[in-house]
Every structure is written in C-alpha cells, then in structure tokens.
mmCIF file of the C-alpha atoms, coordinates in Angstrom:
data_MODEL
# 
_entry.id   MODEL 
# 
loop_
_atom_site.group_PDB 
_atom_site.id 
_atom_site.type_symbol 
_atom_site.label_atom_id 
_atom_site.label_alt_id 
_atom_site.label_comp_id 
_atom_site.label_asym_id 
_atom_site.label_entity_id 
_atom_site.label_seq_id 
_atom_site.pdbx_PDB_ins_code 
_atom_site.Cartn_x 
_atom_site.Cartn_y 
_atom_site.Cartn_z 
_atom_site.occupancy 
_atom_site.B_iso_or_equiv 
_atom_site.pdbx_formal_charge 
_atom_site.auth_seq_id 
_atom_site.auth_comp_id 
_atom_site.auth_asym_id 
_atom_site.auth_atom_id 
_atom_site.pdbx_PDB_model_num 
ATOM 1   C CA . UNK A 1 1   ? -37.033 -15.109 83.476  1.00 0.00 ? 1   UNK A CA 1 
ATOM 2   C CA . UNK A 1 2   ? -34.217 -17.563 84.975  1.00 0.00 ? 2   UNK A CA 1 
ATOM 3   C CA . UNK A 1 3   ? -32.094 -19.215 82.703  1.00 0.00 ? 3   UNK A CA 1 
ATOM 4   C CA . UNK A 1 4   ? -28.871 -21.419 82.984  1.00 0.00 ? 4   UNK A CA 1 
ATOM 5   C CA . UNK A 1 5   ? -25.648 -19.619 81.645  1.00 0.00 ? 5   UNK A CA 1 
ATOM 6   C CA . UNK A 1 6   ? -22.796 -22.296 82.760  1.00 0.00 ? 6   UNK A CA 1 
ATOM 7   C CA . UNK A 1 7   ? -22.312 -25.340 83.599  1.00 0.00 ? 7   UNK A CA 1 
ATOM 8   C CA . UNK A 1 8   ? -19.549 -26.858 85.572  1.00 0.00 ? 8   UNK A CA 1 
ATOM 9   C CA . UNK A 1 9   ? -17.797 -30.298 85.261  1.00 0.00 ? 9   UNK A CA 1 
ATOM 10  C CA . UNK A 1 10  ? -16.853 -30.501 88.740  1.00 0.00 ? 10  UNK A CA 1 
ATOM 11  C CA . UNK A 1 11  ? -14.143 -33.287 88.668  1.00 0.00 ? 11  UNK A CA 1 
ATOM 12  C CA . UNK A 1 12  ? -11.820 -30.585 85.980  1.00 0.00 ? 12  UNK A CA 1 
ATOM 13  C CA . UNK A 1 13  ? -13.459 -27.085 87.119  1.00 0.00 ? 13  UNK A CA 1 
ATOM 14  C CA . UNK A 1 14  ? -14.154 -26.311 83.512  1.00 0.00 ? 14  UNK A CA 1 
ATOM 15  C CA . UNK A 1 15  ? -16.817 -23.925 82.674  1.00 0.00 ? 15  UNK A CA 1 
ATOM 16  C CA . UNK A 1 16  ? -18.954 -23.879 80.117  1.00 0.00 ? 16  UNK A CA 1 
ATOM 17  C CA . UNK A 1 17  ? -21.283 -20.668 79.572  1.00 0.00 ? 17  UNK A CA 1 
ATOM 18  C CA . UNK A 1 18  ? -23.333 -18.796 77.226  1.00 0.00 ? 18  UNK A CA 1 
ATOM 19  C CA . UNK A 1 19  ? -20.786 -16.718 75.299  1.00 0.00 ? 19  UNK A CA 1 
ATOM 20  C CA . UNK A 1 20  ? -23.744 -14.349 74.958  1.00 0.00 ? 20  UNK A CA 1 
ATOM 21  C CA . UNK A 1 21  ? -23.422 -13.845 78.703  1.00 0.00 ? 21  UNK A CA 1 
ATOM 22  C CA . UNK A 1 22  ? -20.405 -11.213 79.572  1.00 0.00 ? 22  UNK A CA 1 
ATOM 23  C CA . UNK A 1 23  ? -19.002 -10.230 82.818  1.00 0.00 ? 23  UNK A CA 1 
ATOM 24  C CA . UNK A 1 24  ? -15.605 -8.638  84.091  1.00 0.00 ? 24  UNK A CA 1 
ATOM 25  C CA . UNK A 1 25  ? -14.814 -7.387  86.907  1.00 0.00 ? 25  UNK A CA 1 
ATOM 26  C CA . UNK A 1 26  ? -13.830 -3.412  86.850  1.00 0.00 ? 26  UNK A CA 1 
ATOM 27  C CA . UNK A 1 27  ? -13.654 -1.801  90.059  1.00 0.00 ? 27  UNK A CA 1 
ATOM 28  C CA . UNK A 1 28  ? -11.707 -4.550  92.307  1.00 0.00 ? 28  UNK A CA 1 
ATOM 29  C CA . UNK A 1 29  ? -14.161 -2.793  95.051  1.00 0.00 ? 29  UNK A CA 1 
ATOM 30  C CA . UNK A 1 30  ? -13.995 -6.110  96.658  1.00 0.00 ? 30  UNK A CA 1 
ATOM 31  C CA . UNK A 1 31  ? -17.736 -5.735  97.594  1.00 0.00 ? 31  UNK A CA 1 
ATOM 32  C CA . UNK A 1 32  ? -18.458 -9.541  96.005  1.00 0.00 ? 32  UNK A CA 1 
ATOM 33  C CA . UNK A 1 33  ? -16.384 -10.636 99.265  1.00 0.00 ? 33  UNK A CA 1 
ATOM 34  C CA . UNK A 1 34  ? -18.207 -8.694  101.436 1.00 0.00 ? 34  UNK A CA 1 
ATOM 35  C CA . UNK A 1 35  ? -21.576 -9.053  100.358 1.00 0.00 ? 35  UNK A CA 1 
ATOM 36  C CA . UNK A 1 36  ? -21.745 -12.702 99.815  1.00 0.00 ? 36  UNK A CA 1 
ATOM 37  C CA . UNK A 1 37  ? -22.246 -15.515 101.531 1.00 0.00 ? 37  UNK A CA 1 
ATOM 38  C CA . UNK A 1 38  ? -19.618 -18.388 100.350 1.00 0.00 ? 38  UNK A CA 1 
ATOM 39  C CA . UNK A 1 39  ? -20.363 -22.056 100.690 1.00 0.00 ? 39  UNK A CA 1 
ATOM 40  C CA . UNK A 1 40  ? -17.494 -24.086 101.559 1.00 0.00 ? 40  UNK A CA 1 
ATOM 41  C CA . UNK A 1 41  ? -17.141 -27.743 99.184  1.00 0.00 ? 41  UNK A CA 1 
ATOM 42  C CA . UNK A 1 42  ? -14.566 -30.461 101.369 1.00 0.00 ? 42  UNK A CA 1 
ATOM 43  C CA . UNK A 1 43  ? -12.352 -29.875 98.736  1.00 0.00 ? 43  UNK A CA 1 
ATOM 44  C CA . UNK A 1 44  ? -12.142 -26.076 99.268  1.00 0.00 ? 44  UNK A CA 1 
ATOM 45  C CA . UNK A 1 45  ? -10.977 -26.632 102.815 1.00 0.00 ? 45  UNK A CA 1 
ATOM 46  C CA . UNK A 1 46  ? -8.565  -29.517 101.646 1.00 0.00 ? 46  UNK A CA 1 
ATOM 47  C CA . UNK A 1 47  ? -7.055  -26.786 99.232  1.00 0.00 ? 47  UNK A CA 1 
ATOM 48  C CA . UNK A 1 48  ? -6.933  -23.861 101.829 1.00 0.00 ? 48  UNK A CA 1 
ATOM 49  C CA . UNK A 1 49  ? -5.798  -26.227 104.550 1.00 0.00 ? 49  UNK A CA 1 
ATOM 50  C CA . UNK A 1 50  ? -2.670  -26.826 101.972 1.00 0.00 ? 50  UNK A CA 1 
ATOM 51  C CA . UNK A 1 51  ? -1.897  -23.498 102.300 1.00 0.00 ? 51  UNK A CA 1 
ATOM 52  C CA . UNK A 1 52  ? -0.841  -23.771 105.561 1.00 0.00 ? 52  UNK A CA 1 
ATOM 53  C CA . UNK A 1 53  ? -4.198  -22.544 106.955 1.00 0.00 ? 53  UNK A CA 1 
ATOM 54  C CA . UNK A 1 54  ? -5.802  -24.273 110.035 1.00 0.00 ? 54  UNK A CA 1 
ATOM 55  C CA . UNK A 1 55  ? -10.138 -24.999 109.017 1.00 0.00 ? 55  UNK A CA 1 
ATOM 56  C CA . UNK A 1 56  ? -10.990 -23.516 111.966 1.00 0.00 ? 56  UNK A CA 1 
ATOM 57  C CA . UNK A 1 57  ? -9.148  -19.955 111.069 1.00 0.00 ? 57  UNK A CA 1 
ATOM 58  C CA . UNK A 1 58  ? -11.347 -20.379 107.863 1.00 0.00 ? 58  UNK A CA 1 
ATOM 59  C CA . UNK A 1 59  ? -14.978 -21.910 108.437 1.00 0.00 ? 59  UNK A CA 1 
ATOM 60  C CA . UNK A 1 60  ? -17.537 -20.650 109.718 1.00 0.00 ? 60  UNK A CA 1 
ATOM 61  C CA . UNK A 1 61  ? -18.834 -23.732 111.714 1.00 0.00 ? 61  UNK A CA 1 
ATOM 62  C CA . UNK A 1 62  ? -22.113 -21.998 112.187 1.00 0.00 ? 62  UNK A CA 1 
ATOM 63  C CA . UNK A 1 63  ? -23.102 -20.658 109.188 1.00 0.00 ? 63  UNK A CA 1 
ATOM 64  C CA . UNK A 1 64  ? -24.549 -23.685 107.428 1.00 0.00 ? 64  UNK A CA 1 
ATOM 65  C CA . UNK A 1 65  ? -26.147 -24.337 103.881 1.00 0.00 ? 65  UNK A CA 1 
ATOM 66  C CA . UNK A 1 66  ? -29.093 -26.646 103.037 1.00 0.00 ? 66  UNK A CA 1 
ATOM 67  C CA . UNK A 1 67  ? -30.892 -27.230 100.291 1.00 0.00 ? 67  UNK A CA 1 
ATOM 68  C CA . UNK A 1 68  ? -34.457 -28.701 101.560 1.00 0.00 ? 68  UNK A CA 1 
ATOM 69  C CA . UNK A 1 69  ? -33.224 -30.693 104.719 1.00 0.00 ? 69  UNK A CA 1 
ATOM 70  C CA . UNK A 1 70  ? -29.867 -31.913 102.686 1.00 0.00 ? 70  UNK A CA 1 
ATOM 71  C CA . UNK A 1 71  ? -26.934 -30.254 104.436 1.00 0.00 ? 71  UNK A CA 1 
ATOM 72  C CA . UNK A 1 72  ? -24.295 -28.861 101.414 1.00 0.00 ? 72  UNK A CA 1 
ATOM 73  C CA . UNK A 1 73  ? -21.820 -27.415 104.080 1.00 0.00 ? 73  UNK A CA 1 
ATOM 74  C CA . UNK A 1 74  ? -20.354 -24.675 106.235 1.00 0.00 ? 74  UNK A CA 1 
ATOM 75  C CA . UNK A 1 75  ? -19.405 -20.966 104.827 1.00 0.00 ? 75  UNK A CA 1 
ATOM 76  C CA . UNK A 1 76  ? -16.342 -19.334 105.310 1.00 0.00 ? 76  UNK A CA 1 
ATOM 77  C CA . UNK A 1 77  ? -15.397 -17.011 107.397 1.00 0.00 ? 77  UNK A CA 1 
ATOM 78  C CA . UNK A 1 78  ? -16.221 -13.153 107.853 1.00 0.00 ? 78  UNK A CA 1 
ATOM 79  C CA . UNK A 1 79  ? -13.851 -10.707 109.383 1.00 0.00 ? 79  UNK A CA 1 
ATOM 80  C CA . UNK A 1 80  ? -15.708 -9.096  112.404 1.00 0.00 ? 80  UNK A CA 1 
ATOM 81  C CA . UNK A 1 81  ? -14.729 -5.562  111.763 1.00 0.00 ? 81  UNK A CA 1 
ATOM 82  C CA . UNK A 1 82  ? -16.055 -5.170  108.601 1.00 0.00 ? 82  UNK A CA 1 
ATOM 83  C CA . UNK A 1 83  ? -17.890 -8.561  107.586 1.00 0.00 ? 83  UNK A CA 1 
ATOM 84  C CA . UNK A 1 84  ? -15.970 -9.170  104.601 1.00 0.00 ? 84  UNK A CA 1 
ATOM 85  C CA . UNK A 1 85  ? -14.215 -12.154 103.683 1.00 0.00 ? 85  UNK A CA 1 
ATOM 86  C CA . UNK A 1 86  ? -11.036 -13.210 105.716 1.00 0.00 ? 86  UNK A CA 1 
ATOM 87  C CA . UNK A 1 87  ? -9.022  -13.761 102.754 1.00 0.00 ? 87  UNK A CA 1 
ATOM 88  C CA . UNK A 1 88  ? -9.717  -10.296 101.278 1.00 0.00 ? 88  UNK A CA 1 
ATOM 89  C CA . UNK A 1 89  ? -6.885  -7.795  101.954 1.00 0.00 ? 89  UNK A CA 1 
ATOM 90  C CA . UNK A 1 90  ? -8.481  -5.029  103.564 1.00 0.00 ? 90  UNK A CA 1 
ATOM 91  C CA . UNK A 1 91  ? -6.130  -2.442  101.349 1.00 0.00 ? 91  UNK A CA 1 
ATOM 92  C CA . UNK A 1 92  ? -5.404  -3.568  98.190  1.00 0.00 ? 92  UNK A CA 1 
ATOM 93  C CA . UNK A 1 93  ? -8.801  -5.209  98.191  1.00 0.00 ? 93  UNK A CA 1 
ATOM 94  C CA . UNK A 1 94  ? -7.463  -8.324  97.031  1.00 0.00 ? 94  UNK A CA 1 
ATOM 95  C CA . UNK A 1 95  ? -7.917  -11.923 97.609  1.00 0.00 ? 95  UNK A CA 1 
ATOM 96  C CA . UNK A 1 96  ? -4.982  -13.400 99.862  1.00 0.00 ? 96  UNK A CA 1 
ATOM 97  C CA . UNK A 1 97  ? -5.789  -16.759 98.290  1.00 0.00 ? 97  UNK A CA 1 
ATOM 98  C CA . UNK A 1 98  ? -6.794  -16.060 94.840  1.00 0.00 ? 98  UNK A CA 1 
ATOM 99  C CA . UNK A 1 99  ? -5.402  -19.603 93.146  1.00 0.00 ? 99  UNK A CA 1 
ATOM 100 C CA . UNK A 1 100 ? -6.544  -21.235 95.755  1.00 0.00 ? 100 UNK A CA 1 
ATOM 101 C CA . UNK A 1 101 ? -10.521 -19.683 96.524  1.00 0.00 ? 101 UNK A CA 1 
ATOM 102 C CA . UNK A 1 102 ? -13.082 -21.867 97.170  1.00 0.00 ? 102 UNK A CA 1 
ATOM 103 C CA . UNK A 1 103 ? -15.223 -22.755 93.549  1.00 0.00 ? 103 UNK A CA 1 
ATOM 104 C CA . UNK A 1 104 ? -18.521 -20.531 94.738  1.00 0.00 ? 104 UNK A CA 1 
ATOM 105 C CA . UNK A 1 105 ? -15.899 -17.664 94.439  1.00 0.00 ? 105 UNK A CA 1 
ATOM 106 C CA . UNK A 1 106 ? -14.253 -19.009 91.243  1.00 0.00 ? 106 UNK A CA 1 
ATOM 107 C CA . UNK A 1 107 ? -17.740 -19.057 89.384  1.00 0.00 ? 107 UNK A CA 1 
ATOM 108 C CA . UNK A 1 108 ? -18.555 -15.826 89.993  1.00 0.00 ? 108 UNK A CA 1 
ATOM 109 C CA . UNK A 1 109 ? -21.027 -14.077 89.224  1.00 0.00 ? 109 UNK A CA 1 
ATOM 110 C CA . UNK A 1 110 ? -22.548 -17.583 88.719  1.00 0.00 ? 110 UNK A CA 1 
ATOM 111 C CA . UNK A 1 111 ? -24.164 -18.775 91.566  1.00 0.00 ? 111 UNK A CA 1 
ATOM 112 C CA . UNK A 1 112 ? -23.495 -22.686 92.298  1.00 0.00 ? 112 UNK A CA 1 
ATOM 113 C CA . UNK A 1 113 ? -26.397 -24.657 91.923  1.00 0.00 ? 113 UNK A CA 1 
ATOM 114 C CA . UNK A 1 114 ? -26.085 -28.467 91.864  1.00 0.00 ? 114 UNK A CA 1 
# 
C-alpha cells in the first residue's frame, strides 16, 4: 500500500513528513546518483547556472519527463563512463554541488510528485 509521507511547500522548500517515516543515509555509496533518474525544475538550472555552470554542461536535453502528455522537464546529466551523476565526485563519492542540488535530489528518498 502507497501512502504520502511529505509534503513540500515549494515556494520555501520546507518539508513536512511523517515523523514515523525515518531515513539516513549511511554508506555515502553514492549509488542514489547513479541509479536515478533526476528531473530538472527551471529553478534548479537557474541555481546551478549561478554556480558558474553553463545548462548545457548540466542537462540532459534528451532525457525528458512527462506526466500523461504534460511535459515537467529535462534530467540532468550522466557521466558517460560510469552513468552516474555529473556532479558526483567520482572519489570521495560526494556531491560537487550539494547546497545547490536540484529539489528531486534534496527530497530524497521522496520521490517528487506534484
């Protein structure tokens, strides 16, 4: 059985969840970045892009999400060599952009659904 854990206000990024519901992450394995696909919001690229980061070093402009025939928006990039995230440092595992990751990567293990 499915059941809703969080919710998100989206204008302050404040979650609200279950406080039944634990998660932490142990192993910094980095397999979340590899494994997943992440969905891009305009306001994750306007964030990375702040960075200093061109969007087309970042987006993948041909992975694309829908939900029904509504498109949502593009994913971000995958390293070719090993298909994880480009932002994940391939040695320490960590994210190159953690303050700054896009809000399907902030929420997880919750997935994003609007």
């Amino acid at each position: 059985m499915k059941r809703w854990v969080a919710t998100i206000d989206l204008e302050t990024l404040e979650v609200e969840s279950d406080p039944s519901f634990k998660f932490k992450c142990v192993e910094n394995c980095g397999k979340c970045c590899e494994e997943l696909e992440i969905p891009l919001r305009d306001e994750d690229i306007a964030k990375i892009e702040e960075l200093g980061y061109n969007a087309w070093e970042f987006v993948d402009y041909e992975k694309l999400f829908y939900r029904g025939d509504k498109f949502l928006g593009y994913a971000l990039k995958k390293r070719p060599f090993d298909d994880a995230c480009i932002f994940l440092d391939p040695e320490t595992k960590r994210c190159k952009i953690y303050n700054h990751r896009p809000l399907a990567c902030r929420l997880y293990p919750f997935v994003f659904v609007k």
